[in-house]
N, C-alpha and C positions, 0 to 999 in steps of 0.2 A: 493076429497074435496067437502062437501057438502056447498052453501052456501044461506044464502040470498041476496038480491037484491042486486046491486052495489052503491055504492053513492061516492061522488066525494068530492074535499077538493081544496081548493087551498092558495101558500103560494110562495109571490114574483112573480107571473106570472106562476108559475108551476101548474098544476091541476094533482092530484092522483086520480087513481079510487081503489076504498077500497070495499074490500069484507070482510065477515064474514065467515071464517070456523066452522062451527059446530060441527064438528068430533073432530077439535082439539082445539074448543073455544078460536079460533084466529084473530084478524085484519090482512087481507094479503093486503097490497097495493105494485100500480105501480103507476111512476110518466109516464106518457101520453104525447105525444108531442117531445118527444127527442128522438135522432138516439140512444143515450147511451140504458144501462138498468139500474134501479134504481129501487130498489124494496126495500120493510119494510115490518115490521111487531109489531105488541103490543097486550095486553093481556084485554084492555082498549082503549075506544076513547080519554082515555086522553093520554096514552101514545102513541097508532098509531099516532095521532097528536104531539106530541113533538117529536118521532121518523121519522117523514116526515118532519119535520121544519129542523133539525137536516142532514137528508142525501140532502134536499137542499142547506144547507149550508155550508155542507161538499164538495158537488158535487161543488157548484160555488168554493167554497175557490181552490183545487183542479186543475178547470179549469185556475184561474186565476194562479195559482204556474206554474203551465205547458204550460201555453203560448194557451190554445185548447180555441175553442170557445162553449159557453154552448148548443150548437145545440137545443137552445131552435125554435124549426119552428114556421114559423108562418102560419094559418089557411089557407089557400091557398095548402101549401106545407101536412097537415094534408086529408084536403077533398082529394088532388090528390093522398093522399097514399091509403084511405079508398075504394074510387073508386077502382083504380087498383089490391089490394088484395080480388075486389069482382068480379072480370073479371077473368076468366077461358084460360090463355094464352096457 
């Protein structure tokens, strides 16, 4: 995947970080901050954005059907993961 720079989005408290594939003139995003994984994709900023509004909305509806909690972390619990995946254990 070639891409350019990353930029970020955010929707309900969730922040994605969105990338552009070049090769396959794609929106790749991740939503950032949660143990889950949640990833998108669109062919346009208009639809990577209504496709990210969309899996957050799926994802909460989901969590609350299941009783889970939205492992949305909070900034504290992000910096100490950041740190520790740049420490050589």
């Amino acid at each position: 995947m070639v891409n350019t720079m990353d930029t970020t989005m955010e929707y309900r408290g969730y922040t994605a970080v969105i990338s552009y594939d070049t090769e396959e003139q794609l929106f790749v995003g991740r939503v950032a901050g949660i143990k889950d994984s949640l990833n998108f994709h669109g062919t346009s900023e208009e639809e990577v954005t209504e496709v990210f509004h969309q899996s957050i909305d799926n994802y909460l509806d989901l969590c609350e059907k299941f009783g889970k909690p939205d492992n949305l972390n909070n900034i504290d619990e992000l910096i100490m993961d950041a740190i520790e995946s740049e420490i050589d254990w």
